[in-house]
N, C-alpha and C positions, 0 to 999 in steps of 0.2 A: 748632583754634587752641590753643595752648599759651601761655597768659598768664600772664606772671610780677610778681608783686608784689614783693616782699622781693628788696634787692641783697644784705644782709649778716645776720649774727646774732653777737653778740660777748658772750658769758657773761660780765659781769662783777662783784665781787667783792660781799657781800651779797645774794646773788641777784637784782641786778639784771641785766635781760637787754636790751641795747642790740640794736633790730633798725631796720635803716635798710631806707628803699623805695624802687623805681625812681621815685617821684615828687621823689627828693631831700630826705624829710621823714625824720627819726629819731626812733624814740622811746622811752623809759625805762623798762620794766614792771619794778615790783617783785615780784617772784615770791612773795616772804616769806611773804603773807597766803595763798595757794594750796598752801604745803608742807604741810600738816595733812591738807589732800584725799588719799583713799586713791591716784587718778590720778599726783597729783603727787610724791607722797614719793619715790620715787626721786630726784630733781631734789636733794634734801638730799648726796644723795653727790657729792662734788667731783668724783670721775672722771666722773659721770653728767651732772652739771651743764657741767663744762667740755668737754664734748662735742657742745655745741651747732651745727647745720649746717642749710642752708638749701637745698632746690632752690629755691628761687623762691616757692611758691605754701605749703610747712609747714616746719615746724621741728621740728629733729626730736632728742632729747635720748635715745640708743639705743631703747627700746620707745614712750619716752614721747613724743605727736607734738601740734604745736599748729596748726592752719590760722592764714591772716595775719586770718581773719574773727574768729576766737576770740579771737587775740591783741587788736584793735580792739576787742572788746567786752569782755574783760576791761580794757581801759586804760580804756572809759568810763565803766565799775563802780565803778572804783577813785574817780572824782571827783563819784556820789552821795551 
């Protein structure tokens, strides 16, 4: 079974990255505090950043890849 989470991913501007889910919920991750990470510095390049794309289940930023699981727990991080 091929289960898919994430409808969409939409790079938008201050490194926010809008990703909406097949349960009809959207939500707002700020990347900003994650660009320092050796992982994430590419994400700082515009072309890198606006190349955000979703099969369903990761996100994928050219090398750089986030599962919808990470993403979820990076957002609940964000509000300890």
């Amino acid at each position: 079974m091929n289960r898919r989470y994430l409808t969409a991913v939409t790079p938008l501007p201050d490194y926010i990255l809008q990703v909406d889910f097949v349960s009809g919920s959207r939500l707002l991750l700020d990347m900003k505090p994650h660009l320092d990470k050796i992982r994430f510095r590419p994400l700082a390049d515009a072309r890198v950043w606006n190349s955000a794309v979703t099969n369903g289940i990761f996100v994928r930023f050219g090398d750089v890849e986030l599962s919808h699981d990470e993403i979820l727990t990076m957002a609940e991080q964000a509000y300890e």
